[in-house]
C-alpha positions in Angstrom: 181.8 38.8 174.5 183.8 38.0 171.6 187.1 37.2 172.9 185.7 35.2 176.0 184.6 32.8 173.5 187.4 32.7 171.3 189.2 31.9 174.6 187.0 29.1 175.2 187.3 27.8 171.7 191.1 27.6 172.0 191.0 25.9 175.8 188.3 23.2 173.7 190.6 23.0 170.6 193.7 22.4 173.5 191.4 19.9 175.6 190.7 18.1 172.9 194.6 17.8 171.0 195.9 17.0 174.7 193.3 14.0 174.6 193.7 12.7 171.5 197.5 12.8 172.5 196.9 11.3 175.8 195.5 8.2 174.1 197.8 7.8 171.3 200.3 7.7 173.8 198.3 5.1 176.2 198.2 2.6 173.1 201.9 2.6 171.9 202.9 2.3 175.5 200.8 -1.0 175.4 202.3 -2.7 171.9 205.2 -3.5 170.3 207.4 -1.4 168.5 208.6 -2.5 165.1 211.1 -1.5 162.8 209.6 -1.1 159.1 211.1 -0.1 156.0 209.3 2.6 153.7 209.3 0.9 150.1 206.7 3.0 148.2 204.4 5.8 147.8 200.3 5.5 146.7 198.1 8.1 146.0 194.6 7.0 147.9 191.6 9.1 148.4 191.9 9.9 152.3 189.4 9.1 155.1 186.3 11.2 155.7 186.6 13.1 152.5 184.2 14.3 150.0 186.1 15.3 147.7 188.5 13.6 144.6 191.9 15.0 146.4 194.2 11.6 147.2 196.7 11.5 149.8 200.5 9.7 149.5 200.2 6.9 151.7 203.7 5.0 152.8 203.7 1.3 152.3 206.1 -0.3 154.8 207.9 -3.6 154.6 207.6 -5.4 158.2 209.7 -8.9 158.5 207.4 -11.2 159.8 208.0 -14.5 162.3 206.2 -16.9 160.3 206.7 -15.3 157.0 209.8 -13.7 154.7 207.7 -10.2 154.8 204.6 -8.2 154.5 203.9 -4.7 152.5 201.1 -2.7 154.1 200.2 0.2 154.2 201.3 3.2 157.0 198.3 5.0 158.3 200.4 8.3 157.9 199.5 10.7 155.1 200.3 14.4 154.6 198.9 16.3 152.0 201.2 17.6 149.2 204.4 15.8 151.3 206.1 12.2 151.9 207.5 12.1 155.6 209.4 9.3 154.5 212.6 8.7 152.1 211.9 5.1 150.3 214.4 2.8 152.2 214.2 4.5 155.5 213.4 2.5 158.5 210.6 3.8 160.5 209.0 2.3 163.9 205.6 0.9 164.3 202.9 -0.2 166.6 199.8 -2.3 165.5 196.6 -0.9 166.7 193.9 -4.0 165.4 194.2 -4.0 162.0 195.7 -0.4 161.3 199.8 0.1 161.5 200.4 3.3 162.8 203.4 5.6 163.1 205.2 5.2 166.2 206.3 9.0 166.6 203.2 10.7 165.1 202.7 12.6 167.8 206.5 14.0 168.3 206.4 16.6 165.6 205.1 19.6 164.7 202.4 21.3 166.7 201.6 18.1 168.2 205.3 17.9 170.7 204.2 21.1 172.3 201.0 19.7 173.4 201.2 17.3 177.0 201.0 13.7 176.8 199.2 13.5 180.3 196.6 15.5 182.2 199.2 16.2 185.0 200.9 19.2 183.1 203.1 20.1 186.2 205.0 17.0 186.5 
């Protein structure tokens, strides 16, 4: 009984990586990539968390149209690690108000997992 629902916790823990994939993917198909430039590091308490641990979140610089430039800040964090070297040029999708990491989903554990439901083509 035990490992029949240790098998259907992984197949829900696989379901639900391999959706929240799927729709990463869906939305950076629909924007526009941009090239940023990492400029800094800033230690901010992360999303959802309870506790006092902060989180290095990269600021990018983004030339603008209308404007010399903009600093905001990367929706990216690691714990304990900067993805980023300051200076390196990074791409970028707007999602609303958020700028998020074009290739966050090509790395690690993450580029093993499909990017659509049809995992034979």
């Amino acid at each position: 009984m035990a490992f029949w629902s240790i098998i259907v916790i992984i197949i829900g823990i696989f379901t639900y990586l391999t959706y929240t994939k799927i729709e990463f993917v869906n939305l950076r198909n629909r924007s526009k990539k941009i090239v940023a430039k990492v400029v800094e590091y800033r230690k901010e308490k992360g999303p959802i968390r309870n506790d006092y641990t902060y989180l290095e979140y990269p600021y990018v610089k983004i030339d603008l149209e209308d404007a010399d430039y903009t600093i905001r800040r990367l929706k990216y964090a690691k714990s304990g690690k900067k993805p980023f070297k300051i200076g390196q040029e990074v791409d970028v999708f707007w999602y609303g108000s958020n700028l998020l990491y074009w290739h966050a989903y090509d790395n690690g554990i993450h580029k093993y997992i499909p990017s659509k439901w049809n995992f034979l083509s």
